[in-house]
PDB file of the backbone (N, CA, C, O) and the ligand in Angstrom, with CONECT records:
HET     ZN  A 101       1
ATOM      1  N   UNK A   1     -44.834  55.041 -32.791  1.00  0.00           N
ATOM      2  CA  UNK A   1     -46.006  55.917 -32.719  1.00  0.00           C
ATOM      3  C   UNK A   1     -46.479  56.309 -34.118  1.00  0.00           C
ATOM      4  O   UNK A   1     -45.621  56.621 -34.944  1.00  0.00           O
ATOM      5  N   UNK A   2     -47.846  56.321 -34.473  1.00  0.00           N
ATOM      6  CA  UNK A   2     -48.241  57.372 -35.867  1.00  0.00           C
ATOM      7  C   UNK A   2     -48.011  58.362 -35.405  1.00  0.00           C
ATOM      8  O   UNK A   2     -47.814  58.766 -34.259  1.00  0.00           O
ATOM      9  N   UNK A   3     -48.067  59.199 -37.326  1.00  0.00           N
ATOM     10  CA  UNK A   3     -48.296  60.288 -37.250  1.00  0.00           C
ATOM     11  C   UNK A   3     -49.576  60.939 -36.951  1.00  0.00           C
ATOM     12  O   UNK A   3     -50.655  60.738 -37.510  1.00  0.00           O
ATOM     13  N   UNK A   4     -49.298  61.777 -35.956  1.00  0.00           N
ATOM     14  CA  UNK A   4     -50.625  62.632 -35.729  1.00  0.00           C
ATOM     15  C   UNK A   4     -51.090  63.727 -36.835  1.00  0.00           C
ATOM     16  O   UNK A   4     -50.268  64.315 -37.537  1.00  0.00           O
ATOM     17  N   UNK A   5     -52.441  63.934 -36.918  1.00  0.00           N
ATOM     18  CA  UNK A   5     -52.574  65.378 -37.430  1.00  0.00           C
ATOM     19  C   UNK A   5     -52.752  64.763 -39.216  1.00  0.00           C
ATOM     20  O   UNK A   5     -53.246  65.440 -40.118  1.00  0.00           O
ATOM     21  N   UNK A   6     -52.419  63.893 -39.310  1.00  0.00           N
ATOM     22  CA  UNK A   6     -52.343  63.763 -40.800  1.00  0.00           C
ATOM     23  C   UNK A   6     -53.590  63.690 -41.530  1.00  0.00           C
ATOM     24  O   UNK A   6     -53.575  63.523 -42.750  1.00  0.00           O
ATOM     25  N   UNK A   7     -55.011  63.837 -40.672  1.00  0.00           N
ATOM     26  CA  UNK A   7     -56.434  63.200 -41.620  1.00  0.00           C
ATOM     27  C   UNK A   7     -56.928  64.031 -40.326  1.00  0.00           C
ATOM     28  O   UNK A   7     -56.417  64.153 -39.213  1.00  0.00           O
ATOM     29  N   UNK A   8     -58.299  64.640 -40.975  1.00  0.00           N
ATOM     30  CA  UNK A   8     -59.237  64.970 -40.105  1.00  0.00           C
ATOM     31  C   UNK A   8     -59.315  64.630 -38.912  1.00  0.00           C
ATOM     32  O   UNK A   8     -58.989  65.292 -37.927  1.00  0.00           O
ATOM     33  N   UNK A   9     -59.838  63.373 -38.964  1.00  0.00           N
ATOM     34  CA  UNK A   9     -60.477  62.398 -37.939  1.00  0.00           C
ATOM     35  C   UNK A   9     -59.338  61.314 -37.471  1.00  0.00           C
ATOM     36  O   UNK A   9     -58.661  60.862 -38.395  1.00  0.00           O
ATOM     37  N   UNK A  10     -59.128  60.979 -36.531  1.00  0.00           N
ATOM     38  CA  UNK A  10     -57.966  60.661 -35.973  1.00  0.00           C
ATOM     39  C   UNK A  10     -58.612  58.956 -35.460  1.00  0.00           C
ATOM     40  O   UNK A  10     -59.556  58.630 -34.740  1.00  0.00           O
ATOM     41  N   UNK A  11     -57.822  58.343 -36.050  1.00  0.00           N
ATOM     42  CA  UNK A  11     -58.341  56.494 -36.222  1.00  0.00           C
ATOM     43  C   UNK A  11     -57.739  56.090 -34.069  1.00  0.00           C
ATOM     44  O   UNK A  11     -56.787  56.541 -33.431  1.00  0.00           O
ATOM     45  N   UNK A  12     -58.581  55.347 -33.758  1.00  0.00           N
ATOM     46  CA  UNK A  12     -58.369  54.255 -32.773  1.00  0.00           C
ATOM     47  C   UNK A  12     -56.746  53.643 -33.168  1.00  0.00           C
ATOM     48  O   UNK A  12     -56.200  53.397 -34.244  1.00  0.00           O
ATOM     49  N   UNK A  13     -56.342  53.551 -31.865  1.00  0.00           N
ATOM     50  CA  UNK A  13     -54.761  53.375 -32.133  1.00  0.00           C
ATOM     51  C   UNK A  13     -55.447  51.530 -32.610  1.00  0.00           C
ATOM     52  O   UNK A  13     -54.842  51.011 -33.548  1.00  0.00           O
ATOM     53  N   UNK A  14     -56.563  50.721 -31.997  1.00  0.00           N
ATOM     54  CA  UNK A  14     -56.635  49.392 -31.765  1.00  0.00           C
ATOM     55  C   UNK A  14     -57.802  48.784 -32.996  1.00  0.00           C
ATOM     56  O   UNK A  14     -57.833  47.610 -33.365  1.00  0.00           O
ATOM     57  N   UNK A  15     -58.646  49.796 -33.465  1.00  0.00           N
ATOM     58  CA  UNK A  15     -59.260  49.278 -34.401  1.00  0.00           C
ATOM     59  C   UNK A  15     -59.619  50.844 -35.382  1.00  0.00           C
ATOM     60  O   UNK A  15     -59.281  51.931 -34.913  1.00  0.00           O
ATOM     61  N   UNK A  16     -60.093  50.776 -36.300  1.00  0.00           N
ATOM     62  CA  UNK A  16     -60.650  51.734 -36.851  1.00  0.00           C
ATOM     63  C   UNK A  16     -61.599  52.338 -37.310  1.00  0.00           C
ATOM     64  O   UNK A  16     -61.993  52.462 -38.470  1.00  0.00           O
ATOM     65  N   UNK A  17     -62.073  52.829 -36.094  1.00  0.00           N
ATOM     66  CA  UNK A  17     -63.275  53.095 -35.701  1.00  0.00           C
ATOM     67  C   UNK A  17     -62.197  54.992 -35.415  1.00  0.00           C
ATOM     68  O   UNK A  17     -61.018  55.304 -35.253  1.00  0.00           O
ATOM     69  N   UNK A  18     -63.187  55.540 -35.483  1.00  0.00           N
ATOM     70  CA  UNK A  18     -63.009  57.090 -34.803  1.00  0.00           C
ATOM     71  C   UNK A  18     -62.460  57.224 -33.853  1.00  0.00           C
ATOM     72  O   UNK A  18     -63.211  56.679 -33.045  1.00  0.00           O
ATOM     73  N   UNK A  19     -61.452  57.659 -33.207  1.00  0.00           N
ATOM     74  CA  UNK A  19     -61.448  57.801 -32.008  1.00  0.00           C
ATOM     75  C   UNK A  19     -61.694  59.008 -31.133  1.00  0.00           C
ATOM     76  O   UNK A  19     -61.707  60.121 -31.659  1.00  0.00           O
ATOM     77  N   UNK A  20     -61.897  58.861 -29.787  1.00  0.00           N
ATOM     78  CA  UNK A  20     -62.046  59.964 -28.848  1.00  0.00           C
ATOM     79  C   UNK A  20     -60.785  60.817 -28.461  1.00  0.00           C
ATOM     80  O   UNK A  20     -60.712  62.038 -28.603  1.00  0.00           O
ATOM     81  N   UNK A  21     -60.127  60.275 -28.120  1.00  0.00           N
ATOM     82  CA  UNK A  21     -58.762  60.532 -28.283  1.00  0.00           C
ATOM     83  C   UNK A  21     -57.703  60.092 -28.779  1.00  0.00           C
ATOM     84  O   UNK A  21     -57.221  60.634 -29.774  1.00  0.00           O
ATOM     85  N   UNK A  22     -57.012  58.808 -28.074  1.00  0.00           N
ATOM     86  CA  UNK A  22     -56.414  58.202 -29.295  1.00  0.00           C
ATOM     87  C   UNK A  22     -57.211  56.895 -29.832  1.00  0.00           C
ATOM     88  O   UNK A  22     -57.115  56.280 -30.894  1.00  0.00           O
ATOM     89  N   UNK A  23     -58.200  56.668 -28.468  1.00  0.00           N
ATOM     90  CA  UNK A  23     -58.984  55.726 -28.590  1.00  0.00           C
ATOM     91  C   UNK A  23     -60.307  55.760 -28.829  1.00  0.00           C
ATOM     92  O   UNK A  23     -60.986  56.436 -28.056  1.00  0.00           O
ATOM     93  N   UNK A  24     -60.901  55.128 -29.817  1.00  0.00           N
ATOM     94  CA  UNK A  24     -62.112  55.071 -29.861  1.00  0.00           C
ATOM     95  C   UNK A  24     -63.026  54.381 -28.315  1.00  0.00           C
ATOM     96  O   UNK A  24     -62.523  53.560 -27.548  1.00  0.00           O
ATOM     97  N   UNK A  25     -64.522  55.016 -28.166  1.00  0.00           N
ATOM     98  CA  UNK A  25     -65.402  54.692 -27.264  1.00  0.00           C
ATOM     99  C   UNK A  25     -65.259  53.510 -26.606  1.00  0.00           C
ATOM    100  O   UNK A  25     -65.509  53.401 -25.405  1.00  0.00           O
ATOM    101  N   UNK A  26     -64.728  52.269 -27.557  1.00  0.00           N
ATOM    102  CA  UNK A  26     -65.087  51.282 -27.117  1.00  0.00           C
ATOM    103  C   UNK A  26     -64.009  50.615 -26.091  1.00  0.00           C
ATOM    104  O   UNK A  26     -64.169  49.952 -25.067  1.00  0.00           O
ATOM    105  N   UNK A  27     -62.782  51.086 -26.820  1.00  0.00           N
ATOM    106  CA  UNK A  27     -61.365  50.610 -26.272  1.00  0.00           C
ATOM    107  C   UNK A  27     -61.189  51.558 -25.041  1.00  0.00           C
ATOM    108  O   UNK A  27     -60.758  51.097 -23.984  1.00  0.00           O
ATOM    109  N   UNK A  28     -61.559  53.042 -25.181  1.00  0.00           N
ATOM    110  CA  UNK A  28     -61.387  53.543 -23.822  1.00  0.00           C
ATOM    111  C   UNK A  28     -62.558  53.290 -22.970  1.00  0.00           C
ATOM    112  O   UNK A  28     -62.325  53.766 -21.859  1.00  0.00           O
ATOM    113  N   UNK A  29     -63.582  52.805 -23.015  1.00  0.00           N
ATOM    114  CA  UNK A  29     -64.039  52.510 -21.981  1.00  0.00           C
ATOM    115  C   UNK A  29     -63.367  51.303 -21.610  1.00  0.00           C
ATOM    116  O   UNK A  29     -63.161  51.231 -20.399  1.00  0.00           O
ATOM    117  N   UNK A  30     -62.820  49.990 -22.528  1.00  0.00           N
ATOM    118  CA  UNK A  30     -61.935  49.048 -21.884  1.00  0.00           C
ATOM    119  C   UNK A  30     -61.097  49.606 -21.165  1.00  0.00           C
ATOM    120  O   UNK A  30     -61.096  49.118 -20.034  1.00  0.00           O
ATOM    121  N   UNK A  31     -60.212  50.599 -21.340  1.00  0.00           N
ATOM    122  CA  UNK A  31     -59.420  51.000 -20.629  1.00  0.00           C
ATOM    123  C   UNK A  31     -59.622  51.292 -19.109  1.00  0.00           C
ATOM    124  O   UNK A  31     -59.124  50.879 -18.061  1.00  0.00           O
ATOM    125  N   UNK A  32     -60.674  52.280 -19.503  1.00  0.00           N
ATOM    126  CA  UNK A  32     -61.225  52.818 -18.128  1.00  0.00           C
ATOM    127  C   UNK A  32     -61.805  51.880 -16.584  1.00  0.00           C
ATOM    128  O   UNK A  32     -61.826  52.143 -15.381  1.00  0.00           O
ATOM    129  N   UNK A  33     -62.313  50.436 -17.633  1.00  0.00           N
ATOM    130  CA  UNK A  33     -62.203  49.716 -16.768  1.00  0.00           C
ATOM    131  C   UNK A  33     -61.531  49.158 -16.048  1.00  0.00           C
ATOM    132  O   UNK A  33     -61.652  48.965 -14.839  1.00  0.00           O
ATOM    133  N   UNK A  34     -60.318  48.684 -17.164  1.00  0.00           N
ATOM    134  CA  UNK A  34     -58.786  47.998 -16.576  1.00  0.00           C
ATOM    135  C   UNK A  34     -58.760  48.720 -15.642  1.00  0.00           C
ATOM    136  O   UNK A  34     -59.172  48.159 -14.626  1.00  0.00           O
ATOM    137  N   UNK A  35     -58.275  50.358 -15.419  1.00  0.00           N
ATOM    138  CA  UNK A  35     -58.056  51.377 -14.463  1.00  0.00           C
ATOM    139  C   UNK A  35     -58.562  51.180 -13.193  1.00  0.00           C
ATOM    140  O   UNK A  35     -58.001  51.091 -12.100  1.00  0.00           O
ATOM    141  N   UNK A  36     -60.047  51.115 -13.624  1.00  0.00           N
ATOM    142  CA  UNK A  36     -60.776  50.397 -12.544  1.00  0.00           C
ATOM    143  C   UNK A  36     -60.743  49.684 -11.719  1.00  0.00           C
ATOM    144  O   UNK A  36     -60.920  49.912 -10.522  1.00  0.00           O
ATOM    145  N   UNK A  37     -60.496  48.649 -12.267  1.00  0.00           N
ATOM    146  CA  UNK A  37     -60.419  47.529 -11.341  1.00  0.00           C
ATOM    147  C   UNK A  37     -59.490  46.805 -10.853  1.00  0.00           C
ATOM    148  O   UNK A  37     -59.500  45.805 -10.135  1.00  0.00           O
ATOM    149  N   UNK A  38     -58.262  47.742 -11.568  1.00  0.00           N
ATOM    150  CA  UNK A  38     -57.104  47.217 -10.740  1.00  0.00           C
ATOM    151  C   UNK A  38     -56.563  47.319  -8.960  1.00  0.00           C
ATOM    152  O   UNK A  38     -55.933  46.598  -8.186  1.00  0.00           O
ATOM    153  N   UNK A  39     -57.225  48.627  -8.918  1.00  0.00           N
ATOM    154  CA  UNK A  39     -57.041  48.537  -7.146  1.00  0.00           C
ATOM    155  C   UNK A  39     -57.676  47.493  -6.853  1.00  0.00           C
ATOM    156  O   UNK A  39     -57.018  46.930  -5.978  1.00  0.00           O
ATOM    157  N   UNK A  40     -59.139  46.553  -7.227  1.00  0.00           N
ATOM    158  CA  UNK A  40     -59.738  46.062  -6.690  1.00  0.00           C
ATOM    159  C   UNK A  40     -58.914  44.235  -6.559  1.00  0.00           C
ATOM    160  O   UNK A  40     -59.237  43.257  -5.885  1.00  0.00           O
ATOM    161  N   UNK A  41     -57.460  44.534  -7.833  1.00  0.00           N
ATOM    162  CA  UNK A  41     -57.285  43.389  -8.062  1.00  0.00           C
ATOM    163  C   UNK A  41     -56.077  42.973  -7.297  1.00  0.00           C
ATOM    164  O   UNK A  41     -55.786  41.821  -6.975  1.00  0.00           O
ATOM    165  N   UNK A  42     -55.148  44.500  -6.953  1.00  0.00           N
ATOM    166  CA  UNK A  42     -53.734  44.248  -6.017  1.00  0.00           C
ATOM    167  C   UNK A  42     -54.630  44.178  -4.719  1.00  0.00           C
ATOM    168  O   UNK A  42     -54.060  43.354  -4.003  1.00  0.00           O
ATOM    169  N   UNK A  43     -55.546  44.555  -4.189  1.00  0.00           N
ATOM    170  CA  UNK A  43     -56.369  44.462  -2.957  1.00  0.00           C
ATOM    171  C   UNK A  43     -56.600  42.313  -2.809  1.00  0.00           C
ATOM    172  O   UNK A  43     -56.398  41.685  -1.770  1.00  0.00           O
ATOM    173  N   UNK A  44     -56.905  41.885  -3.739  1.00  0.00           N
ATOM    174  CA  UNK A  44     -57.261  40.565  -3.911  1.00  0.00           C
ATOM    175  C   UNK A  44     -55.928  39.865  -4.248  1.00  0.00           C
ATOM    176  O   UNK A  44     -55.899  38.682  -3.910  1.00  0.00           O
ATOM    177  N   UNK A  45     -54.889  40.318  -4.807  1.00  0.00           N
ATOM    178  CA  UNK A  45     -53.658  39.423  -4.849  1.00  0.00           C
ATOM    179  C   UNK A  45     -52.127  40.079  -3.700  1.00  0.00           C
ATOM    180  O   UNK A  45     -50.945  39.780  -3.872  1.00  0.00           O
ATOM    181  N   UNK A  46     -52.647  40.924  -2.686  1.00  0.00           N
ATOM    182  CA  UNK A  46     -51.200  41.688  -2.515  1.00  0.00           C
ATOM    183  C   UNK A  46     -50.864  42.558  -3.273  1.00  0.00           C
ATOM    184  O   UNK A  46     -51.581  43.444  -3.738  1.00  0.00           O
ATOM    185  N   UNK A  47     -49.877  42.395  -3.437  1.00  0.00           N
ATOM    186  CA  UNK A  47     -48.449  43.114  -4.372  1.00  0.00           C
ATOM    187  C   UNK A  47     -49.260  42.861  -6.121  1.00  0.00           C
ATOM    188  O   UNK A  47     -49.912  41.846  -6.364  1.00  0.00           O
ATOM    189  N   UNK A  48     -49.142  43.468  -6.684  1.00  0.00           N
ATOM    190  CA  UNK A  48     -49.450  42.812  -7.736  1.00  0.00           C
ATOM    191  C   UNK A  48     -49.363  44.705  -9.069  1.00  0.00           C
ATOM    192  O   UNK A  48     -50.092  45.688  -8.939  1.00  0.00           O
ATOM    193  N   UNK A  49     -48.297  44.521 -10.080  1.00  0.00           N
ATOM    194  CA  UNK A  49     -47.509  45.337 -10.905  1.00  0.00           C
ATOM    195  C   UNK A  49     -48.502  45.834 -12.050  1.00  0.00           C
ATOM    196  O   UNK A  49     -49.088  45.001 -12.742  1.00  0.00           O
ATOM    197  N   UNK A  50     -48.595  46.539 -12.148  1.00  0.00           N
ATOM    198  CA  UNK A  50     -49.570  47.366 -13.813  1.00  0.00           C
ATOM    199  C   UNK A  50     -49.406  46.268 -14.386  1.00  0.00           C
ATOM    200  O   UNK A  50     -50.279  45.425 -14.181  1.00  0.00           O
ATOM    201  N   UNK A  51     -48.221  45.892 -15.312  1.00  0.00           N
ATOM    202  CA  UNK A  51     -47.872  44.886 -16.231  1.00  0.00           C
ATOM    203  C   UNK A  51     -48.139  43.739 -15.619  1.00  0.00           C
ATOM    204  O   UNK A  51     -48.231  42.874 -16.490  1.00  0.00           O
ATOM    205  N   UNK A  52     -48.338  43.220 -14.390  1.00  0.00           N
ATOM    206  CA  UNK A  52     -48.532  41.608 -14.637  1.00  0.00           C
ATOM    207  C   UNK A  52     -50.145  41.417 -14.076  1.00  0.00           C
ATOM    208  O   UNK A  52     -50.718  40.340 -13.910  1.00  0.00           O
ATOM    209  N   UNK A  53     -50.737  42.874 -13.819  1.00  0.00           N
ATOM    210  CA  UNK A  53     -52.150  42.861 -13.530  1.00  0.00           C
ATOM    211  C   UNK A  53     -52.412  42.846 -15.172  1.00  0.00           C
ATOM    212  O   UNK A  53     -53.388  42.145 -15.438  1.00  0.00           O
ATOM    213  N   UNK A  54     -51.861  43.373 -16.203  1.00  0.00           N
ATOM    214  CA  UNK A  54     -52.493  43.491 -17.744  1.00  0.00           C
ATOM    215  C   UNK A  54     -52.172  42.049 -18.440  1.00  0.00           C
ATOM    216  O   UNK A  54     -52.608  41.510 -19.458  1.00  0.00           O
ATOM    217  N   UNK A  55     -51.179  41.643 -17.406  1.00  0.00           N
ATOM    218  CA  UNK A  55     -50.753  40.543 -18.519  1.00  0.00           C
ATOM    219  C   UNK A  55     -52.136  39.231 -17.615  1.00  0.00           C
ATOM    220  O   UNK A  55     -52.813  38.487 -18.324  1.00  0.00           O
ATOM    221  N   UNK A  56     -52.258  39.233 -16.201  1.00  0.00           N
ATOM    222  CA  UNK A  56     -53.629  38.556 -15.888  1.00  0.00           C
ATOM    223  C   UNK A  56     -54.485  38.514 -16.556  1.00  0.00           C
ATOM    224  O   UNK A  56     -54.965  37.550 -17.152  1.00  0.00           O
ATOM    225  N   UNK A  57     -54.950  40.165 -16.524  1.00  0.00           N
ATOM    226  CA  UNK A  57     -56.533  40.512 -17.239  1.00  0.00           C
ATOM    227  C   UNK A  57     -56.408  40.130 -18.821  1.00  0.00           C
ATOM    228  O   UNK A  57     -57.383  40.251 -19.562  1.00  0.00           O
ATOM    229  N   UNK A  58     -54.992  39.606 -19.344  1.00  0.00           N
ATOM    230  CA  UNK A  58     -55.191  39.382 -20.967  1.00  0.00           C
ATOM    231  C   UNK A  58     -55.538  38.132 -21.089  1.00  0.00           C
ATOM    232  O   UNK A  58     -56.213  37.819 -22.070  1.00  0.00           O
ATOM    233  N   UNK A  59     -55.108  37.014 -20.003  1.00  0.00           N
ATOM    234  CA  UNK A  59     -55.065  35.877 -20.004  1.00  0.00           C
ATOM    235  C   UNK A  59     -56.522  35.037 -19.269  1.00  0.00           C
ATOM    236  O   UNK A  59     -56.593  33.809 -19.246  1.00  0.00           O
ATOM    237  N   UNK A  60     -57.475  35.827 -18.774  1.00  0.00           N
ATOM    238  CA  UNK A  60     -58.410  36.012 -18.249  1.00  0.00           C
ATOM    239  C   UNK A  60     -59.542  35.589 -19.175  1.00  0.00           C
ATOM    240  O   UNK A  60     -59.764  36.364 -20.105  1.00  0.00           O
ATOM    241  N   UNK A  61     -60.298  34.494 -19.087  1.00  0.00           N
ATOM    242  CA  UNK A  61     -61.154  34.373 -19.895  1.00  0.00           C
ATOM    243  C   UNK A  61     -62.384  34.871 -19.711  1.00  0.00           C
ATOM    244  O   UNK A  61     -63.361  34.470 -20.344  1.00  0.00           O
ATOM    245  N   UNK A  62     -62.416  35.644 -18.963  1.00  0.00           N
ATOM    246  CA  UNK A  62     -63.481  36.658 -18.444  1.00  0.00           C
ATOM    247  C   UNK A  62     -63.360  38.156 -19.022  1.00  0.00           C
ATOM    248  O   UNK A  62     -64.316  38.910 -19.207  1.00  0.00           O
ATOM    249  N   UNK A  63     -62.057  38.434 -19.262  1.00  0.00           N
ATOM    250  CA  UNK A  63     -62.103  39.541 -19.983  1.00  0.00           C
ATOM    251  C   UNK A  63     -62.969  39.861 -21.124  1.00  0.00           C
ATOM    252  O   UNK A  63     -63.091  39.052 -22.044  1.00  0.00           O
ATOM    253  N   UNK A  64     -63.450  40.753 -21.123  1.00  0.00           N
ATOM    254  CA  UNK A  64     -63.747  41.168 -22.434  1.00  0.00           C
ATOM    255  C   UNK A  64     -62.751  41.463 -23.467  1.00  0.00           C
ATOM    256  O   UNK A  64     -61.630  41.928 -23.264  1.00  0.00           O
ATOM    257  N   UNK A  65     -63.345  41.103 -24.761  1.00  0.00           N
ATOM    258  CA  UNK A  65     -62.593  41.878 -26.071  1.00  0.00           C
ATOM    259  C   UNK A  65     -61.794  42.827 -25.975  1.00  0.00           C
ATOM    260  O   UNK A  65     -60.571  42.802 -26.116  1.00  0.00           O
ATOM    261  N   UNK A  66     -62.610  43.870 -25.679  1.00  0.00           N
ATOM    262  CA  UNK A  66     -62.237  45.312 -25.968  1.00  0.00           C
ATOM    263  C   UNK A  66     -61.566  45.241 -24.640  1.00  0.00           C
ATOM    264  O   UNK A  66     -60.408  45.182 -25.051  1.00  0.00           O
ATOM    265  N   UNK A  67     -61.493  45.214 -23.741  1.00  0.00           N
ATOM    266  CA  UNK A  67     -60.637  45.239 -22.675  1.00  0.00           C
ATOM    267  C   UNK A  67     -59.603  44.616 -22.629  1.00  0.00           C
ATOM    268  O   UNK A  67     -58.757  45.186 -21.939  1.00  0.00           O
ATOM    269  N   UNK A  68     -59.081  43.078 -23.344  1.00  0.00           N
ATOM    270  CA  UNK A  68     -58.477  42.399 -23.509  1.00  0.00           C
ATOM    271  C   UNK A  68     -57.439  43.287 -24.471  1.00  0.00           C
ATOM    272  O   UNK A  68     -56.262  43.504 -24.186  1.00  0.00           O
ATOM    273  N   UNK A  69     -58.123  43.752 -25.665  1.00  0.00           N
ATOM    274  CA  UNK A  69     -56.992  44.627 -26.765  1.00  0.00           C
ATOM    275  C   UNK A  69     -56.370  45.433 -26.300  1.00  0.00           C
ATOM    276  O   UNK A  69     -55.241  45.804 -26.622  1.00  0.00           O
ATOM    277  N   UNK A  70     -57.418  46.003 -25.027  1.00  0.00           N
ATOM    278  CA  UNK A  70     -56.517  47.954 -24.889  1.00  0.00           C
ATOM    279  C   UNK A  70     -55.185  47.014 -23.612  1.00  0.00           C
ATOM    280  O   UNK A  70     -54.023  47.414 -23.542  1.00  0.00           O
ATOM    281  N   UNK A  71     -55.601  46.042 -22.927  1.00  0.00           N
ATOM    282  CA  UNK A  71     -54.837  45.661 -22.218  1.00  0.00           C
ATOM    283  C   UNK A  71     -53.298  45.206 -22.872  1.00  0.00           C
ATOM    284  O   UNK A  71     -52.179  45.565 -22.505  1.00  0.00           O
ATOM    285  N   UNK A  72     -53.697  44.278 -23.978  1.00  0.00           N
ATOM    286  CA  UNK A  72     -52.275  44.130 -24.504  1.00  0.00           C
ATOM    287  C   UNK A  72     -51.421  45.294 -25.397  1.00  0.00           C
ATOM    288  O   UNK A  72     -50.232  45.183 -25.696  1.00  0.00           O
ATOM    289  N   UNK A  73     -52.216  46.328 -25.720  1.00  0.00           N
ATOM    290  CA  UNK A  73     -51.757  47.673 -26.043  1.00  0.00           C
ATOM    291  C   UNK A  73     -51.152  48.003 -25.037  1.00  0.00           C
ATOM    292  O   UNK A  73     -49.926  48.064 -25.122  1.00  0.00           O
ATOM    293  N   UNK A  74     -51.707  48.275 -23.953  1.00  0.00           N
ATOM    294  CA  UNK A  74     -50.903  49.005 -22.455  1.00  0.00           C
ATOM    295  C   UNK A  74     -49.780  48.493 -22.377  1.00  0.00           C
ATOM    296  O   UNK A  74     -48.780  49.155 -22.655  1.00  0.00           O
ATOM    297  N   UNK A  75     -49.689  46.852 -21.875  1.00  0.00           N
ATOM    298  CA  UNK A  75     -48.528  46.447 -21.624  1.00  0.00           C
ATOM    299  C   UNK A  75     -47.690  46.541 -22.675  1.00  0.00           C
ATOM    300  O   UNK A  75     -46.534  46.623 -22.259  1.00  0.00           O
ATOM    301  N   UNK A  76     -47.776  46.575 -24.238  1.00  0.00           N
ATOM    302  CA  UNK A  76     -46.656  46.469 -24.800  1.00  0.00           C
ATOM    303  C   UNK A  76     -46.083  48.199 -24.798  1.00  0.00           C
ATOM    304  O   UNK A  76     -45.137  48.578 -25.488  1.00  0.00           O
ATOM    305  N   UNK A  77     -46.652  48.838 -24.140  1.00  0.00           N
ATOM    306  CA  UNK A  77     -45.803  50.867 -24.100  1.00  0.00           C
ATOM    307  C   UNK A  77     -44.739  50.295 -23.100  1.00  0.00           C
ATOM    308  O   UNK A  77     -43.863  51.030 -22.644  1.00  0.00           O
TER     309      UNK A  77
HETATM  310 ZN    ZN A 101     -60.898  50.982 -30.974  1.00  0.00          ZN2+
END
């Protein structure tokens, strides 16, 4: 983990850009999507695990960028 608290403005854990929280705009809205659309994706495969729905959506050439980064961020916590 960084250190928190150390600079004003608190950097995107994924690029460095500002962030909102730990993430900048762009990566948490990736996020928010992943979130999203994962019910829609164990609904379409069964059974289907946080981690091997992130490790899909990374391998996914449909993913977006920014969704693709925050995804391989997720899975590696
Ligand atoms: Zn970012």
């Amino acid at each position: 983990m960084s250190v928190e608290g150390e600079a004003k403005s608190v950097k995107c854990l994924l690029c460095s850009r500002d962030a909102v929280s730990e993430l900048c705009r762009y990566h948490l809205q990736g996020k928010e999507s992943l979130e999203t659309a994962y019910p829609h994706w164990v609904k379409a495969y069964g059974i289907l695990g946080w981690k091997d729905y992130l490790d899909r959506v990374k391998r996914n050439v449909q993913t977006g960028q920014w969704a693709k980064e925050t995804a391989e961020m997720l899975a590696g916590r």
